[in-house]
C-alpha positions in Angstrom: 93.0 -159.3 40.6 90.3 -158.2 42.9 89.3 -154.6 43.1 90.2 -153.3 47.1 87.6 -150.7 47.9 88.7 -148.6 51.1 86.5 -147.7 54.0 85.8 -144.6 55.0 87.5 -143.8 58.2 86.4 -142.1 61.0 89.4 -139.7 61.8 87.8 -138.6 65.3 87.3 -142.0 67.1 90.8 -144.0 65.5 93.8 -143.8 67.5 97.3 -142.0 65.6 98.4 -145.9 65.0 95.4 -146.9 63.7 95.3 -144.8 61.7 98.6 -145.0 59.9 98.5 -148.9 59.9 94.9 -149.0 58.0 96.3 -146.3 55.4 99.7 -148.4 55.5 97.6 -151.0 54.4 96.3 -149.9 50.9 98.4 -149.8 48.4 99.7 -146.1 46.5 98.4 -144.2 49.9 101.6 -144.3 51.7 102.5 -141.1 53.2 104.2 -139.5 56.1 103.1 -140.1 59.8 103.3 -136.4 60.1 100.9 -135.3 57.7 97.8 -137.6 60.1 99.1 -135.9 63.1 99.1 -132.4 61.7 95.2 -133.5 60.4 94.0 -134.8 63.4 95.3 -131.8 65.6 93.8 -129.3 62.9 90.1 -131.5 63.4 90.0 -131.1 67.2 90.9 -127.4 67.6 88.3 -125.4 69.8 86.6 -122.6 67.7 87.2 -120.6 70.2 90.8 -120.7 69.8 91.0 -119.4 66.4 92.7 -115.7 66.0 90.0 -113.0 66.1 91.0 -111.8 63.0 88.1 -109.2 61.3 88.3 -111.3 58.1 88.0 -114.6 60.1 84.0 -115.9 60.5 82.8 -116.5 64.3 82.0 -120.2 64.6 80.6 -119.8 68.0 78.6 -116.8 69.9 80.9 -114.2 70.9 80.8 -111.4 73.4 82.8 -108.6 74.5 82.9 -106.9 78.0 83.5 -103.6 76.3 80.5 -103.4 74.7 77.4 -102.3 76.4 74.3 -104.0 76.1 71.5 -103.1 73.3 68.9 -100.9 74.9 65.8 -102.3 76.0 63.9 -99.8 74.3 63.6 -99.5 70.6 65.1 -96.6 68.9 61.6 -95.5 67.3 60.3 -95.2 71.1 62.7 -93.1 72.4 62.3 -90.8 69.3 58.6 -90.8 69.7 59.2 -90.1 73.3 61.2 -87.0 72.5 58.9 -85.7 70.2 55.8 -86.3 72.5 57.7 -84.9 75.6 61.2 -82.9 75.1 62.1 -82.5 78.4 62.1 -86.4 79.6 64.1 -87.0 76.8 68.1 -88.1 77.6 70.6 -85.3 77.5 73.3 -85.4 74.8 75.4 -83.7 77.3 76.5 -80.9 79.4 77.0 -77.2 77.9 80.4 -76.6 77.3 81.7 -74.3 79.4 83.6 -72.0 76.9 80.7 -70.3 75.0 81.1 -66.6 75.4 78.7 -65.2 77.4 75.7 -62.6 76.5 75.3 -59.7 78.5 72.8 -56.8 78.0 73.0 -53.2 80.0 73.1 -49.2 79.8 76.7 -48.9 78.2 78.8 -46.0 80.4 81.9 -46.5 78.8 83.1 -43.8 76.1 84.2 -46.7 73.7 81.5 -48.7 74.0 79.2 -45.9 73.3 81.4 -45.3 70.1 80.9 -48.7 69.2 77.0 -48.4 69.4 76.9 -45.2 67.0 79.3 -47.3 64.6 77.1 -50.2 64.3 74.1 -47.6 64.2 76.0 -46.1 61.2 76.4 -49.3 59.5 72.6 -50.3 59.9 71.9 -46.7 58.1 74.8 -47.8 55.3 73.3 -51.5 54.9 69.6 -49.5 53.1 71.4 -48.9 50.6 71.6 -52.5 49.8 68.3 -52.8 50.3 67.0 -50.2 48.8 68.7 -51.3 45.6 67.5 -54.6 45.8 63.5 -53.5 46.3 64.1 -50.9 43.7 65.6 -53.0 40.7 62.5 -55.4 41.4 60.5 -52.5 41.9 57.5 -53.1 38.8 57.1 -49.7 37.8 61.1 -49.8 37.1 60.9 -53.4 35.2 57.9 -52.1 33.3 60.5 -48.9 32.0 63.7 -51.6 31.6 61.2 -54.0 29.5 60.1 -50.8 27.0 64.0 -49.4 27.0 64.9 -53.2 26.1 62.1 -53.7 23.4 62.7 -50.1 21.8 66.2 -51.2 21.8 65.4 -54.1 19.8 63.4 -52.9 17.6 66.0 -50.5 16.4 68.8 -52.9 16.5 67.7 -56.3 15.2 64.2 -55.5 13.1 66.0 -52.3 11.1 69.8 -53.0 11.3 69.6 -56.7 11.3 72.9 -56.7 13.5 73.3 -59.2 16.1 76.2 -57.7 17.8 74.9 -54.5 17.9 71.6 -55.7 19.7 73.5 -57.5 22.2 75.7 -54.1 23.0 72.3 -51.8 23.1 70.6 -54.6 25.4 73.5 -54.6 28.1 74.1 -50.8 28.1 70.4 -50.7 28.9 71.3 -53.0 31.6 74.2 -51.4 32.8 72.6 -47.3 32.4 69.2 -48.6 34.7 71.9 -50.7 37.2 73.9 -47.7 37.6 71.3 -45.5 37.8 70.2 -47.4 40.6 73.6 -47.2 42.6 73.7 -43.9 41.6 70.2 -42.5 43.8 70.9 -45.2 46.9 74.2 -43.7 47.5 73.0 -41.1 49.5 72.5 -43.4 52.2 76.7 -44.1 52.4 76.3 -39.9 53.3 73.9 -40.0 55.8 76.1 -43.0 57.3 79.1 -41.1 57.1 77.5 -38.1 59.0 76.3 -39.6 61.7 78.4 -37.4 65.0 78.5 -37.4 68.8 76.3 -34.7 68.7 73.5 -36.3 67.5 73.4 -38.5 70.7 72.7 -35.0 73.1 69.7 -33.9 73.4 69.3 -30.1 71.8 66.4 -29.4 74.6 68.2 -30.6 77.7 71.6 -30.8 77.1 71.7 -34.6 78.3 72.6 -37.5 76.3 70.9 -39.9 75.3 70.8 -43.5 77.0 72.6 -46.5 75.2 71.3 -50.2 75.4 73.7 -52.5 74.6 74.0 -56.4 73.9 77.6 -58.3 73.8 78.4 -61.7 73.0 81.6 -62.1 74.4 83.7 -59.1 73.6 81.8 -58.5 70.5 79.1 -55.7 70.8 76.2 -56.9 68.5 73.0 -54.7 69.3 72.2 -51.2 70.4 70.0 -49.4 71.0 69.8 -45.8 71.9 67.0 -43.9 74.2 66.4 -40.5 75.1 64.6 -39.9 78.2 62.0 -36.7 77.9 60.7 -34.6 80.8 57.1 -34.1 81.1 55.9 -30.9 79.0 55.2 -29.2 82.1 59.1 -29.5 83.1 60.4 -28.4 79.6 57.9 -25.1 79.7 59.4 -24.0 83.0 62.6 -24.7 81.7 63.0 -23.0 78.8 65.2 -23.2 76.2 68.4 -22.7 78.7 69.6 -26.3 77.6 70.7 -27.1 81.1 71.2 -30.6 82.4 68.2 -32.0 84.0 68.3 -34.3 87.1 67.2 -37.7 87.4 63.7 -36.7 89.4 62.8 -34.3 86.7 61.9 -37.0 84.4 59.1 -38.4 86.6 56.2 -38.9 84.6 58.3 -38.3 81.5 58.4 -41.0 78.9 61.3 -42.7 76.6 62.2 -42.5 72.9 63.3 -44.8 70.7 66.0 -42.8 68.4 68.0 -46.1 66.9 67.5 -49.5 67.5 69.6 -52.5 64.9 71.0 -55.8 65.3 74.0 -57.1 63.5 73.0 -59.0 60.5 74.4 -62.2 61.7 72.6 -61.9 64.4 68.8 -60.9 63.5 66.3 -62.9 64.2 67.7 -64.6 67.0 65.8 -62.4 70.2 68.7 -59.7 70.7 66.2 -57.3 69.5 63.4 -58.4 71.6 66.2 -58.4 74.6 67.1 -54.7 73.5 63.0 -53.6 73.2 62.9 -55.6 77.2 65.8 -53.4 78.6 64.5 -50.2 77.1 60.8 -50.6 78.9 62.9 -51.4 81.8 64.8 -48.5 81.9 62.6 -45.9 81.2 60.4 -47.0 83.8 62.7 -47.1 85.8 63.7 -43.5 85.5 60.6 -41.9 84.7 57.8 -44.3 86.7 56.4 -47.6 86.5 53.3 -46.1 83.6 55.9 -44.2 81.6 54.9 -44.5 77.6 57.9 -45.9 75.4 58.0 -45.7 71.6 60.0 -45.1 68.2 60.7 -41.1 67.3 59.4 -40.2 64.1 63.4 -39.1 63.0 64.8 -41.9 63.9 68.3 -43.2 62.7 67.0 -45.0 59.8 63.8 -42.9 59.0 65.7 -40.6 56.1 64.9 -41.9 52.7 66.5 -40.9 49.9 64.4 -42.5 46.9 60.8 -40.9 46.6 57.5 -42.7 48.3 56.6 -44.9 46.1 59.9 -46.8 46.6 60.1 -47.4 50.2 57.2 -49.0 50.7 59.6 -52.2 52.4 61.1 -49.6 54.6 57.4 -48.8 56.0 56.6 -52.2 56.4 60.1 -52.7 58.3 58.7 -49.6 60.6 55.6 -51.4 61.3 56.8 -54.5 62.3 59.3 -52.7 64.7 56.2 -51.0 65.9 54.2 -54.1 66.4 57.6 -55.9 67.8 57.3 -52.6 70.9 53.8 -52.9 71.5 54.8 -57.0 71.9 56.8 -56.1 74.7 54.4 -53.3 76.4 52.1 -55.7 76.6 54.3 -58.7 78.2 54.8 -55.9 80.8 50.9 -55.4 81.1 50.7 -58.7 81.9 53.2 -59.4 83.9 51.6 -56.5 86.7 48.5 -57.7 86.8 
């Protein structure tokens, strides 16, 4: 019996009957008519048609209409433009519109005045955090806690051999130079807590003193408060009568600095620089266009409680307030000529 060796067929280019007739033709690959059609409809579908499932592969280019095209311009150029030049750079969008806004002026209502000596009183309370931290670090301190600790060993471990009680000895050491510590910065909870009114009038004059103050949104979050001196001409003739001076007497006068302080949250940020502006502003405003501005030598925070040698960070603070005035001054000076 001769061995029948079917063609391959070309599925694309036979007809339906063709095509079953030829596989009619060879024995064992009978099968049903429906099967071919079902083939040869599968083989001519347009890729095009398929579902656009996500797990489905494109088989031709696609493209959407809600897509935009890709930029022309590489992303590294656009940030290398930004860097180069900020302000041709593309905005990321408008401001929004409810951002509270910041407002800076002489407070003349009562409870906002109150407000300002509160957050003065807390600025005074917050030393005492510092003052603990700079003192615990402080070396002349560590060099007493190391000798209390090694003495403390020494008697504990190298004579009594007892590793309990070293470990006791060690942390009441600990605990005796913390506390000691608290004990000395308390004072400045005190001095918060005494902080009146009356410190706000002016014992010469009777007037009180001017408060500066910045609020974001409802929230006041710097102050700053100035007393306005006559000339020392105006306060001879006066006297001590302690009677209220009027605007024009402070002509050729000059403006102290008796509190200044930020919120924490908030240092760092230009609110003090803003407070410093408003100051200069208002004292020459009120007592002429050369009037000197500076810090009083008792201001708010100028009572330490620890001796010298530990508020060396305090001084340094006073400088850079100092330095932060004369900054200002001398935007002024330049801004006349």
């Amino acid at each position: 019996m001769a061995h029948v060796v079917p063609r391959e067929l070309d599925l694309n280019t036979c007809s339906h009957d063709s095509i079953v007739d030829k596989f009619n033709a060879v024995p064992g690959l009978r099968t049903s008519t429906a099967f071919f059609t079902f083939l040869r409809a599968n083989l001519v579908v347009n890729p095009s048609a398929m579902s656009s499932n996500a797990n489905t592969p494109m088989l031709e280019p696609y493209s959407s209409q809600t897509l935009p095209p890709p930029s022309p311009v590489p992303l590294a150029a656009v940030s290398d433009n930004h860097r180069r030049n900020p302000a041709a750079a593309p905005s990321l969008g408008p401001v929004p519109d409810d951002l509270p806004p910041l407002e800076i002026g002489v407070l003349k209502d009562e409870t906002d005045q109150v407000d300002a000596l509160n957050l003065v009183a807390d600025s005074i309370a917050q030393q005492r955090q510092l003052a603990s931290f700079y003192t615990v670090f402080h070396p002349y301190l560590l060099a007493v806690l190391i000798a209390a600790l090694g003495l403390g060993f020494q008697f504990s471990w190298r004579m009594k051999r007892d590793l309990g009680m070293a470990l006791m000895l060690h942390s009441a050491v600990l605990m005796t130079y913390l506390l000691a510590i608290r004990y000395f910065t308390g004072r400045y909870i005190a001095i918060a807590e005494g902080l009146r009114w009356d410190w706000m009038v002016s014992p010469d004059t009777g007037d009180q003193d001017t408060v500066i103050g910045v609020r974001y949104g409802k929230t006041l979050i710097g102050a700053l408060v100035l007393r306005l001196e006559p000339p020392a001409a105006v306060m001879a003739a006066a006297g001590t009568s302690k009677r209220r001076t009027r605007s024009s007497v402070f002509k050729g006068g000059k403006g102290v600095i008796r509190a200044w302080t930020v919120m924490l949250r908030y240092r760092g940020k230009g609110v003090g620089s803003d407070l410093l502006h408003e100051a200069v502003k208002v004292t020459r405003e009120k007592c002429g266009k050369d009037a000197a501005v500076g810090f009083a030598k008792e201001h708010a925070n100028s009572t330490m409680v620890l001796p010298e040698v530990f508020n060396g960070q305090f001084r340094k603070n006073e400088q850079r307030a100092a330095k932060a005035l004369d900054k200002v001054l001398g935007e002024g000076t330049r801004r006349k000529r």
